[in-house]
C-alpha positions, 0 to 999 in steps of 0.5 A: 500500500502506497505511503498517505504523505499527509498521514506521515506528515501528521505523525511526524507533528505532536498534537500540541502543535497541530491543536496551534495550527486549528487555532490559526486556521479557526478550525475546531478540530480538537476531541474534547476529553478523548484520551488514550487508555495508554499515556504512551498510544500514538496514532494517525490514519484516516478517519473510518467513522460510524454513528451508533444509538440506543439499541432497538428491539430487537437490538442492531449489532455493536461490531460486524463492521471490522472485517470491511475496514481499510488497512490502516485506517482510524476507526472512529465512532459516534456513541454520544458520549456515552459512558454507562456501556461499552461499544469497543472490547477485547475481540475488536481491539484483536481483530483490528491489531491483526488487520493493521487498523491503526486505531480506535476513537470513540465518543463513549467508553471502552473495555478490555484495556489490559488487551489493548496494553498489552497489544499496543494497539492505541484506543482513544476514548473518554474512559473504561469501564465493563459494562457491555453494549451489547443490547444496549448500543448498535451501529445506526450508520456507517461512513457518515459525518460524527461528533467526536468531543465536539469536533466534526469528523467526516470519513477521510479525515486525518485523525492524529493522537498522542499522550495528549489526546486527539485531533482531526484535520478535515479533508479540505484543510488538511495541507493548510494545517500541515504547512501551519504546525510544521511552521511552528515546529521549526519556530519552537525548535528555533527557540529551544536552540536559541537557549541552549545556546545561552540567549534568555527565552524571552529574547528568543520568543521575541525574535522567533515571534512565539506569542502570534505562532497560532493568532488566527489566521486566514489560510 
């Protein structure tokens, strides 16, 4: 499979930098409160997504999906939010490490942590806890626009997540964002070089113009 340069672009940046660059293109693109089960879960890829809702009677499915999949890509779903029931657990996480997803986000909750641990298989989330989905959840939709702590995932975008947390960079601003964080990367390091060489911070953060790096911007 042919290397996805943004995606590669994407994982070189930290999601710090990235968050900078949204704030300088107005771009809400940060997942509010969606954290790796792992401090040390790192991933990019391009977004998967699903909506999910409270089951019916008689209840949909929480995980047939998996084998259709791209390799590669980042499994994001919509659950609302909600964390009295799972929609993501050890039998997922395996399948999904063995087909090369790069990685799970959920807007909910997700169980079997110790399997994801132990597999290094990132899954991003606003928490754990065992209580099933399964009656409680289903799938509504596939490949649709989602929430995901407030930020608008379509399929396709880029999503990006380290020990900060989670980001997407849609699919129309994706090359203005890049060029953004990898602007402010070079400038950051040019500071952080600028002191290790004996100049004060607050000289190099003049000159290297630190205090307007993510002041909104038109692309």
């Amino acid at each position: 499979m042919a290397e996805d340069r943004n995606v590669a672009r994407a994982l070189a940046l930290d999601t710090a930098t990235l968050s900078d660059a949204l704030d300088r293109l107005g771009i809400v693109g940060q997942c509010y409160r969606i954290s790796g089960r792992d401090p040390s879960f790192e991933m990019a890829g391009r977004a998967y997504t699903m909506r999910c809702g409270p089951a019916a009677n008689p209840p949909g499915t929480v995980g047939d999906y998996i084998d259709d999949i791209p390799v590669g890509s980042v499994v994001v779903i919509d659950n609302g939010g909600r964390e009295d029931a799972t929609i993501w657990g050890d039998i997922l996480t395996e399948i999904a490490h063995r087909r090369g997803i790069a990685a799970t986000v959920i807007d909910g909750i997700s169980r079997d942590v110790a399997l994801c641990r132990a597999l290094g298989y990132p899954v991003f989330s606003k928490g754990h806890w065992m209580r099933t989905g399964k009656d409680r959840v289903q799938v509504e939709q596939m490949e649709c626009v989602v929430n995901i702590g407030g930020a608008r995932v379509a399929p396709g975008d880029i999503m990006r997540g380290d020990a900060d947390g989670v980001l997407v960079l849609p699919q129309a601003h994706e090359d203005a964002v890049l060029d953004a964080a990898e602007e402010i990367s070079a400038a950051e390091e040019r500071i952080r070089a600028a002191c290790r060489g004996g100049m004060r911070l607050d000289e190099a953060r003049r000159q290297f113009k630190y205090h307007s790096l993510q002041t909104r911007r038109a692309e």
